[in-house]
N, C-alpha and C positions, 0 to 999 in steps of 0.2 A: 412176697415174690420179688424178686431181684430184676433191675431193671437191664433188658436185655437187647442190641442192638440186632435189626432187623435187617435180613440181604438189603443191599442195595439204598442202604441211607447210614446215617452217621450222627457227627456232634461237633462240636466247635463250644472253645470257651475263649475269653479273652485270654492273652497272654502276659499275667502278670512276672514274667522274668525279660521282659524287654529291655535289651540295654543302647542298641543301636536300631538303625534302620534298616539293617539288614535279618535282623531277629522278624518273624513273623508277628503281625498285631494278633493273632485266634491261631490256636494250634488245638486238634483236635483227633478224633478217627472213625475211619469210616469201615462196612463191612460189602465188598463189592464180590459180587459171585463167588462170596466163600471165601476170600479172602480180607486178611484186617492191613490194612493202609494206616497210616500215621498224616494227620491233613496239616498243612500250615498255609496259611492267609494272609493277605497284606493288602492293606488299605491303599487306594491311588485314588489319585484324581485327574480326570484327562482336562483338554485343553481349556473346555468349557467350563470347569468345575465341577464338572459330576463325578460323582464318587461309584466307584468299582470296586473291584477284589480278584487278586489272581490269589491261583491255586495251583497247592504243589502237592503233590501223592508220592506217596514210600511204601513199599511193605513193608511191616511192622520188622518183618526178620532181618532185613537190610541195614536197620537203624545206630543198628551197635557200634560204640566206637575203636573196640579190642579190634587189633591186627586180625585178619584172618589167619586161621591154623591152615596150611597146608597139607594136602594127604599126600602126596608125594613122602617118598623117601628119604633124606639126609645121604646125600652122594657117597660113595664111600671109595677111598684112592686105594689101589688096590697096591700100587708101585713099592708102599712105604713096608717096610720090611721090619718082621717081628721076632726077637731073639727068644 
């Protein structure tokens, strides 16, 4: 049986493609009333020294980095005249 993620929890791994500090340390995903999120994490520390973690949520279908296609139409000039 395939392991299968359940409503309302997730997963986090380390992220070994870190190149700066603005790359996430755990990038992961979660499955929230039916939908899948994409998780990314980052390690802080506040003043004290304790250690935290903020967290950032994506829908997985958000993620992509191709331009959006437009449904709209392509304008069309109607002025230009056709022999």
């Amino acid at each position: 049986m395939a392991w299968e993620t359940r409503d309302n929890s997730g997963s986090m791994f380390k992220n070994n493609r870190k190149e700066t500090d603005k790359h996430p340390d755990m990038t992961g995903e979660a499955l929230i009333e039916g939908k899948t999120f994409w998780v990314n994490a980052w390690r802080k520390v506040d003043k004290n020294g304790n250690p935290w973690y903020s967290f950032a949520f994506k829908e997985k279908e958000q993620r992509s980095s191709a331009p959006a296609k437009s449904s709209k139409p392509a304008a069309i000039d109607d002025d230009i005249p056709f022999d």
